[in-house]
Wavefront OBJ file of the C-alpha trace (Angstrom):
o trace
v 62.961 -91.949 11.459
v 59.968 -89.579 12.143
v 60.053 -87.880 15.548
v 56.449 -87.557 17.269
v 55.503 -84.434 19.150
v 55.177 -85.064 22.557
v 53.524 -82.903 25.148
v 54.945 -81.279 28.259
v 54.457 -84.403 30.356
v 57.240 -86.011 27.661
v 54.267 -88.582 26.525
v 53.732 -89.067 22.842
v 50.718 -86.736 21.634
v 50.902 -86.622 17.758
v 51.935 -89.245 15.676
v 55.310 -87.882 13.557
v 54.897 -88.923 10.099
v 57.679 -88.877 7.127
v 57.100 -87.784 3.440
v 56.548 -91.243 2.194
v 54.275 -91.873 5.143
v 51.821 -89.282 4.395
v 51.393 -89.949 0.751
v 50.391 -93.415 1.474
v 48.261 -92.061 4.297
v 46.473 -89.543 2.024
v 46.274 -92.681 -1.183
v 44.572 -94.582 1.814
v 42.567 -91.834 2.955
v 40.916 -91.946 -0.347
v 40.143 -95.257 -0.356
v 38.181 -94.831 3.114
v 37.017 -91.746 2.857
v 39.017 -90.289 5.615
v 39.578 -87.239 6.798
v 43.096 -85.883 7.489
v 44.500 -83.085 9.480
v 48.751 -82.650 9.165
v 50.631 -80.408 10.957
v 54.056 -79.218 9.717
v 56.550 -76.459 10.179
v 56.164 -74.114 6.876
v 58.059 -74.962 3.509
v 58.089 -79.106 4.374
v 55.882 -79.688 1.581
v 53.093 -80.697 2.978
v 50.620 -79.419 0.564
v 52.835 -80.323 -2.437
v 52.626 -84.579 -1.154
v 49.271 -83.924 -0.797
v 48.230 -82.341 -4.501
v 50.494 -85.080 -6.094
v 49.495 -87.990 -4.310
v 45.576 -86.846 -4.960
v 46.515 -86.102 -8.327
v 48.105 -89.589 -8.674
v 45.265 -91.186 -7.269
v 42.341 -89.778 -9.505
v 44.672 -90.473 -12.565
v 45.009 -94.600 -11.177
v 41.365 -94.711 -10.394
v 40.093 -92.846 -13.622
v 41.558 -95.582 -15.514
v 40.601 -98.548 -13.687
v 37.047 -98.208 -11.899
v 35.819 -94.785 -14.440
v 35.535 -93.376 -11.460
v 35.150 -89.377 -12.062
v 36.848 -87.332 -9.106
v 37.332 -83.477 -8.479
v 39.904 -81.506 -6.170
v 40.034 -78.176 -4.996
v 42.777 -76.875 -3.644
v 41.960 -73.556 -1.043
v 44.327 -71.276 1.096
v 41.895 -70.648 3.747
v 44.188 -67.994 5.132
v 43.720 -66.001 2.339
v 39.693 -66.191 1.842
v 36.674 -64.811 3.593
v 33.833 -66.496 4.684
v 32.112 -64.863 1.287
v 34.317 -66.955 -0.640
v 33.198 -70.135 0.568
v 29.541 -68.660 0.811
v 29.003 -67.497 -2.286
v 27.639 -64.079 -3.384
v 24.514 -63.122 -2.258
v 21.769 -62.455 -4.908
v 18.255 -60.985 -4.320
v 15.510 -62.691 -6.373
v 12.198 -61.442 -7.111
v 10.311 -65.342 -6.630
v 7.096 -63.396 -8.443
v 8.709 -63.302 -11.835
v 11.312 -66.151 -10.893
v 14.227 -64.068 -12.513
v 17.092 -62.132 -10.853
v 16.426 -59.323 -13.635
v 13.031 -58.155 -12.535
v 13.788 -56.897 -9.252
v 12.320 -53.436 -9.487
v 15.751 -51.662 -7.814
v 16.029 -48.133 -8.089
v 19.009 -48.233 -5.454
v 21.965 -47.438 -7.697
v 24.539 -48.823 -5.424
v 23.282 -52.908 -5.671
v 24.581 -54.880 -9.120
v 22.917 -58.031 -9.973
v 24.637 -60.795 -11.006
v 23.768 -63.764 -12.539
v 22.528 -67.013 -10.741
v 24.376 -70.281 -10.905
v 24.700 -73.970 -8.769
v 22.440 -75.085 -6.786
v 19.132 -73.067 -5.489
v 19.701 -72.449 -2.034
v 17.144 -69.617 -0.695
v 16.642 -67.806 2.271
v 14.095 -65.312 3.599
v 14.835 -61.721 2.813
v 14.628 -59.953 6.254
v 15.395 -56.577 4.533
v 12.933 -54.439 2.679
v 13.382 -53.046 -0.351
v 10.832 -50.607 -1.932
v 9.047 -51.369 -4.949
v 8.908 -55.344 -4.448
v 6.651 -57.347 -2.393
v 8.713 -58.199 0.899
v 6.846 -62.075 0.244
v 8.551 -62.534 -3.213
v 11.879 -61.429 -1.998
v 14.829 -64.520 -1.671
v 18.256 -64.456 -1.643
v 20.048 -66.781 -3.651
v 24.342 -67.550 -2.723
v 26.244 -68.366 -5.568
v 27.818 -71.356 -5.539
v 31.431 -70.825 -5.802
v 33.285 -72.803 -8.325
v 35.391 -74.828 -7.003
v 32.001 -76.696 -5.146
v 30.394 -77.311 -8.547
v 30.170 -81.120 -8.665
v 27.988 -81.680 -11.684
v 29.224 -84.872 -13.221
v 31.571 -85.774 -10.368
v 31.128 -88.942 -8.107
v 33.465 -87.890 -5.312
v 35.118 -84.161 -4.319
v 38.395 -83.928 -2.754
v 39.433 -80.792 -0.712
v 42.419 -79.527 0.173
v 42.575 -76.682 2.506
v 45.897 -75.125 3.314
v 46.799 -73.308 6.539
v 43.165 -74.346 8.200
v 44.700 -72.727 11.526
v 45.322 -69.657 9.992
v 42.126 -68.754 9.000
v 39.336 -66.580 10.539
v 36.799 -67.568 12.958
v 33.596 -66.849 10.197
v 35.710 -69.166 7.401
v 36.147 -71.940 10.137
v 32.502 -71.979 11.033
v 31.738 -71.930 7.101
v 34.140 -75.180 6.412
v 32.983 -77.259 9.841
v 30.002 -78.996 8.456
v 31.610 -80.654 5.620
v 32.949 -82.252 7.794
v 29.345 -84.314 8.764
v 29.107 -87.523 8.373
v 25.900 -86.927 6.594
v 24.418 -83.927 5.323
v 28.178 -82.318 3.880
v 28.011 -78.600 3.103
v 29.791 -75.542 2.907
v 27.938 -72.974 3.769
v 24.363 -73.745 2.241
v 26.011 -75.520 -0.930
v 25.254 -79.053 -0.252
v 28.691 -81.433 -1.130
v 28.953 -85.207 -2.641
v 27.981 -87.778 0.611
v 31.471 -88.836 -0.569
v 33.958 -85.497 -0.001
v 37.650 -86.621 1.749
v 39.048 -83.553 3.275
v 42.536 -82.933 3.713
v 43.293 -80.311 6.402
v 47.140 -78.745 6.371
v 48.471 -76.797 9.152
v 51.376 -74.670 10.629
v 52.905 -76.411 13.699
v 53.236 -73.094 15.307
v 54.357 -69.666 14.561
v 52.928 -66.357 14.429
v 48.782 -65.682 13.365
v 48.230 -69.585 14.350
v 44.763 -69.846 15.918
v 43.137 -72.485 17.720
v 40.600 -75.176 15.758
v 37.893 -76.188 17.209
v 37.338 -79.880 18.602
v 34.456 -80.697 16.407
v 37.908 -80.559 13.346
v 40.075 -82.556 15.566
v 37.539 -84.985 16.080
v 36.310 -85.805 12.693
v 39.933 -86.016 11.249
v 42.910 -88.281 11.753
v 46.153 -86.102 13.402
v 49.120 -86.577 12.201
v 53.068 -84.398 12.023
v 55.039 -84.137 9.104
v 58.531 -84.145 9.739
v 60.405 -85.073 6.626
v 64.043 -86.378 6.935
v 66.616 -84.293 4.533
v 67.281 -87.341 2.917
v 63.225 -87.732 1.862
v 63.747 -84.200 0.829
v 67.027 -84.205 -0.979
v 65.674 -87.218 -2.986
v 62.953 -85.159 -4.024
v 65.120 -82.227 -5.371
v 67.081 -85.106 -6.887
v 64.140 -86.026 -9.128
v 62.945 -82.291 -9.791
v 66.835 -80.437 -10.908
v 69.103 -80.863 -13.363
v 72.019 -83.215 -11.698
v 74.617 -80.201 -12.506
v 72.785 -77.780 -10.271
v 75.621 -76.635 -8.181
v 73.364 -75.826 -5.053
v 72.443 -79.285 -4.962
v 75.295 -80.960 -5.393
v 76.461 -78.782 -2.660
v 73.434 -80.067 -0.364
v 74.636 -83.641 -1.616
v 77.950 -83.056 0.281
v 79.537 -82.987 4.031
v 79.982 -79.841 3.096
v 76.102 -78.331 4.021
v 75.703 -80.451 6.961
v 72.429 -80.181 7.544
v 71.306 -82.891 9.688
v 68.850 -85.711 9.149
v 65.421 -83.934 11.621
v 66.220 -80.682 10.160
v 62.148 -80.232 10.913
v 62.184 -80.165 14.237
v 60.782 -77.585 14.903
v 62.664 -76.046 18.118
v 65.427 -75.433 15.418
v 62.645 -72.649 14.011
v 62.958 -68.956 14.540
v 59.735 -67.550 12.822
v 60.450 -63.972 13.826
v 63.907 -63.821 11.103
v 61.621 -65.834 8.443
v 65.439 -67.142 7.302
v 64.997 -70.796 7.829
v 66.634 -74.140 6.228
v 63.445 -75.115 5.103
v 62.209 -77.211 2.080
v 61.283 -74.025 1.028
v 63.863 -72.067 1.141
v 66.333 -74.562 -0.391
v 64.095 -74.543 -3.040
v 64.108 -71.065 -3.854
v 67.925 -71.422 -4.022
v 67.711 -74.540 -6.445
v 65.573 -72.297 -8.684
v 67.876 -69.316 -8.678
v 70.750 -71.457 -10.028
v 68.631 -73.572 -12.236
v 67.636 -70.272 -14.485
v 71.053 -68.352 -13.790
v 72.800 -69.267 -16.631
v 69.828 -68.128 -18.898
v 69.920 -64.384 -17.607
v 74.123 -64.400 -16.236
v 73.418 -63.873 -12.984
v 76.143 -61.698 -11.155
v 78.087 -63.723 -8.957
v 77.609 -60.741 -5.681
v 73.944 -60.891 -6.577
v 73.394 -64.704 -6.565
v 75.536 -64.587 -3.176
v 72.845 -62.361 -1.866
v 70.083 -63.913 -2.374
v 71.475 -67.225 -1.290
v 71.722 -65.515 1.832
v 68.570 -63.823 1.785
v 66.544 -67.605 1.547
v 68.891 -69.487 3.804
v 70.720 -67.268 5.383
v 74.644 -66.372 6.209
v 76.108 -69.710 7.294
v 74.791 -71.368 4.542
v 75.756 -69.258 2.226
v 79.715 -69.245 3.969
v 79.309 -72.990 3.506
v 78.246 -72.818 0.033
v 81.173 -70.458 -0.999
v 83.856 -72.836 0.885
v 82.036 -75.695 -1.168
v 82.442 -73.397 -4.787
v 86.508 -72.822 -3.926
v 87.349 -76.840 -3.332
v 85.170 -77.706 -6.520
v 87.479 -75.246 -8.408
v 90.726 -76.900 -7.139
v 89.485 -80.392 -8.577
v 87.949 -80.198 -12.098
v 85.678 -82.567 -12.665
v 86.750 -83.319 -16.158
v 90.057 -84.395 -15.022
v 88.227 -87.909 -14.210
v 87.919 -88.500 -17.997
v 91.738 -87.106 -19.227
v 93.980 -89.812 -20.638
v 96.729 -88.088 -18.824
v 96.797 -88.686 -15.235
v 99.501 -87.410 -13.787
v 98.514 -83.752 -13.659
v 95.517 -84.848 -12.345
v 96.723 -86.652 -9.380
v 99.340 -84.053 -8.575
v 97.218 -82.004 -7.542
v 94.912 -84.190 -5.868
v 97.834 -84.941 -3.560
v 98.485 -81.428 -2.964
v 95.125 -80.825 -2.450
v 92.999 -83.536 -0.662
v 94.845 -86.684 1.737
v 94.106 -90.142 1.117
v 92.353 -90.048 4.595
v 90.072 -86.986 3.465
v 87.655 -88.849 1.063
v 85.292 -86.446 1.484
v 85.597 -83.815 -1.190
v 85.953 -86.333 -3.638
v 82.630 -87.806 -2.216
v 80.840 -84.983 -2.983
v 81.861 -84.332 -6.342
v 80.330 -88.305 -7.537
v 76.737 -86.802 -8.550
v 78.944 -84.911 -10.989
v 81.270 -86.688 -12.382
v 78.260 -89.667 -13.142
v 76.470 -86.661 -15.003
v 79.027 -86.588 -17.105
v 79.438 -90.234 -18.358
v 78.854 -91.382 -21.624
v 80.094 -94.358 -24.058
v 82.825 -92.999 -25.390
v 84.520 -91.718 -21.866
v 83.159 -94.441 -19.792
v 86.407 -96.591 -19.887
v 88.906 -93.523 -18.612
v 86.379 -93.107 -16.006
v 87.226 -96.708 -14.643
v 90.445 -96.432 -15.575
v 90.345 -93.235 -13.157
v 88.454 -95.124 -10.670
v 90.881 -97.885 -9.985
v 94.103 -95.387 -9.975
v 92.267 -93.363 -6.732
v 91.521 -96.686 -5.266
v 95.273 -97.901 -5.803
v 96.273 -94.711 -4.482
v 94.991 -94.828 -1.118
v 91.382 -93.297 -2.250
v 89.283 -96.176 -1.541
v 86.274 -94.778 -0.270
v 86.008 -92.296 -2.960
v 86.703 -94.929 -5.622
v 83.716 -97.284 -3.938
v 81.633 -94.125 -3.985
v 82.194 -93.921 -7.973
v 81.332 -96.925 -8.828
v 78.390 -97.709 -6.799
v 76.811 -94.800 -8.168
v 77.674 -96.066 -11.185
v 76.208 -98.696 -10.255
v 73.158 -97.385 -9.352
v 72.110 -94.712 -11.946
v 70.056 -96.683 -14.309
v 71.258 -94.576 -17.806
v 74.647 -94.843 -16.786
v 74.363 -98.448 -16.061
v 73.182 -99.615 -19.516
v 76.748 -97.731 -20.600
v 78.272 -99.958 -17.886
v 77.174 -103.309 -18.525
v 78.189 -102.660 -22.273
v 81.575 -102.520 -21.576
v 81.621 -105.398 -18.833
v 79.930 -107.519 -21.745
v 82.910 -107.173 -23.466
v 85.677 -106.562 -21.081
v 86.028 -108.527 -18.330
v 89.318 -107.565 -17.528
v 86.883 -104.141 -15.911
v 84.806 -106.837 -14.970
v 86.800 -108.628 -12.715
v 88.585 -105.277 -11.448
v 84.993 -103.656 -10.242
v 84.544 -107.250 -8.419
v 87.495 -107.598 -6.859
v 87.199 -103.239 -5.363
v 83.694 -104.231 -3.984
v 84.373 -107.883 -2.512
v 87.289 -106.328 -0.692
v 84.858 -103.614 0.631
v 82.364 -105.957 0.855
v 79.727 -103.750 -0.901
l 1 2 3 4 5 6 7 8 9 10 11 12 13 14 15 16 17 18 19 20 21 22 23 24 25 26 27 28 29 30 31 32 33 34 35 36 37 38 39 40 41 42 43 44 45 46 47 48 49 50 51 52 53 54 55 56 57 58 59 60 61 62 63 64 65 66 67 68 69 70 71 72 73 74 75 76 77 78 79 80 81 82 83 84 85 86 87 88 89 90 91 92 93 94 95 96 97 98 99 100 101 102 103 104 105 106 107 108 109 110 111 112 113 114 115 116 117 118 119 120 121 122 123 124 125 126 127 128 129 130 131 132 133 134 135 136 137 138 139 140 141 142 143 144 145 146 147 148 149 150 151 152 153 154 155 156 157 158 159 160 161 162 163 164 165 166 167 168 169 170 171 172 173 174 175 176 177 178 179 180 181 182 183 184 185 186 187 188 189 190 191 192 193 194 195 196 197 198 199 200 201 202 203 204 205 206 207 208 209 210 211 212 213 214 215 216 217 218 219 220 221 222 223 224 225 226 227 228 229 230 231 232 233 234 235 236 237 238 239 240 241 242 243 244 245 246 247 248 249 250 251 252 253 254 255 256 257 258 259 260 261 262 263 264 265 266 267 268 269 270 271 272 273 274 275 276 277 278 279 280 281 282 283 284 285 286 287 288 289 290 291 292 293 294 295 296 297 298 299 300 301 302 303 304 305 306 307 308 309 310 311 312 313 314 315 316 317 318 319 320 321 322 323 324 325 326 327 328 329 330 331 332 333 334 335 336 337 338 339 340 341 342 343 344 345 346 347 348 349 350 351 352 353 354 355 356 357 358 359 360 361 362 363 364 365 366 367 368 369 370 371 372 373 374 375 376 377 378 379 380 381 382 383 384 385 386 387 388 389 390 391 392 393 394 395 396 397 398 399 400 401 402 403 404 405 406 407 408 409 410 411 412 413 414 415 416 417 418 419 420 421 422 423 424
């Protein structure tokens, strides 16, 4: 559940929003040609939602309705109001091309005119020309051209990190009627979707003519929204995330709030920081990363505590192979579970399911249930629930599964009987 921010009075004063929320509110948004403005603590993937769900959007309406849409996607913290602008040009209006100015001034370049014509008044003299046939033409900067396009999406990123000049350049696309930025005139129908830091250092004020024109919202992910994303983007045998899968991380459900932040370390358990972790084991195998090394930089994205946690998680995995599920012989196998883990401490074995599914196929799929009903028999009933509804619920692994209930029911009946005692 998505916590709103309230203000010092305790009242709510910005609506908290989850991941799922604000992709329907942006696919909405579309639809209605409304303007949004999200605030977020950095690395929650606010952008990201945003990009995709746009991206998902012009893709569904493409087909459908023909529809032709463009999106631009602009770090405003990272620009200058020239950027949004547009190069300045200097025509000479007499001959009606940029490459008859008569400029004996070495230090100007010309460059060559494209977009729209916007002109202004040249208030500067420059010898040789008549001051009356002097213009200046700003080049329309890419990512406005709209030729061929019935509506423009933007995206700007980190809106309250930008400079005062870029703000004032931005504000009247925001018009109801008239859209521009700068003197480039936009499509009537331009949605703009405004991201934000929460707070942290080099945040500025926005003016109220932004706050006014846009709906306000808070992304606060839960790490459940998140995990499920990682779920969908890495390989199942990551070990980082199966570590983030079990009791082991403990990271709590509003890991966003964002009085848990210290900006002034940068070492955060962020969305974005996990993910920098995910990505160091996901290519580690391909270059043999040194164990010290990959230790480091665990800590270096997420800092110390995880990284103790992570190393506690790496020395219980290595007391319970995972390919022990799947051995005809069983008795090693639950020796040393019993040495290792109580009946009444499910947990490890918990964490170790995302695994063990992974590894399921037709021809081990029966030792695995065979496996499954020994740890339930054994006192191991939560873990051997665990299995199975996973099972259960990982649509490859199923198709295995109902293949062998088709023609054993003697499993059949067993997998009934563990759940209706559970009452799963």
């Amino acid at each position: 559940m998505s916590k709103d921010i309230t203000n010092s009075s305790g009242s709510s004063n910005i609506r908290g929003i989850s991941a799922s929320q604000l992709s329907k509110l942006v696919w909405y948004s579309l639809d209605l040609k409304q303007n949004l403005l999200v605030f977020g603590n950095p690395g929650f993937g606010k952008t990201e939602i945003v990009i995709k769900t746009v991206e998902e959007y012009i893709e569904n309406v493409d087909k459908k309705e023909g529809r032709k849409i463009k999106y631009s996607v602009l770090n405003l913290s990272s620009m200058e109001s020239i950027d949004l602008n547009g190069l300045p040009l200097i025509i000479n209006t007499e001959n009606n091309h940029s490459n008859q100015l008569k400029n004996d001034n070495k230090n100007s370049s010309v460059v060559s005119v494209s977009g729209n014509n916007n002109f202004f008044s040249c208030s500067n003299y420059v010898e040789g020309n008549n001051l009356n046939n002097l213009k200046v033409h700003f080049i329309q900067p890419e990512f406005l051209h709209s030729d061929g396009v019935d509506e423009l999406v933007l995206i700007l990123d980190e809106i309250n990190r930008a400079s005062v000049d870029v703000i004032n350049a931005i504000l009247p696309a925001f018009n109801s009627k008239g859209k521009r930025i700068g003197v480039h005139k936009l499509p009537d129908k331009t949605t703009i979707f405004c991201m934000a830091n929460y707070e942290g250092i080099g945040i500025y004020d926005l003016p109220e003519a932004l706050y006014s024109r846009s709906l306000i919202f808070y992304l606060n992910p839960s790490f459940s929204e998140v995990l499920k994303y990682f779920s969908s983007k890495y390989n199942s045998k990551n070990t980082f995330l199966n570590f983030l899968k079990s009791s082991y991380a403990n990271i709590p459900e509003d890991f966003g709030n964002s009085s848990d932040i210290n900006y002034n370390k940068g070492i955060e358990i962020n969305a974005r920081n996990l993910e920098k972790v995910l990505d160091i084991f996901e290519k580690s195998e391909e270059i043999d990363l040194p164990e010290n090394i990959r230790n480091l930089m665990i800590a270096g994205a997420v800092g110390n505590d995880m990284l103790y946690k992570f190393i506690e998680y790496e020395k219980q995995m290595k007391k319970i192979n995972p390919k022990n599920f799947f051995t005809e012989e069983k008795d090693e196998f639950f020796r040393e579970l019993i040495e290792n883990f109580e009946p009444s401490k499910n947990a490890f074995l918990i964490d170790i399911v995302p695994v063990v599914i992974s590894m399921i196929d037709e021809k081990n799929i029966k030792t695995f249930l065979d496996t499954c009903f020994l740890l339930y028999d054994s006192g191991y009933k939560e873990s051997a629930v665990s299995f199975l509804r996973k099972l259960g619920e990982t649509e490859r692994k199923r198709v295995i599964l109902e293949k062998v209930l088709d023609k054993d029911t003697k499993y059949l009946e067993r997998i009934y009987t563990v759940f209706e005692y559970n009452k799963v």
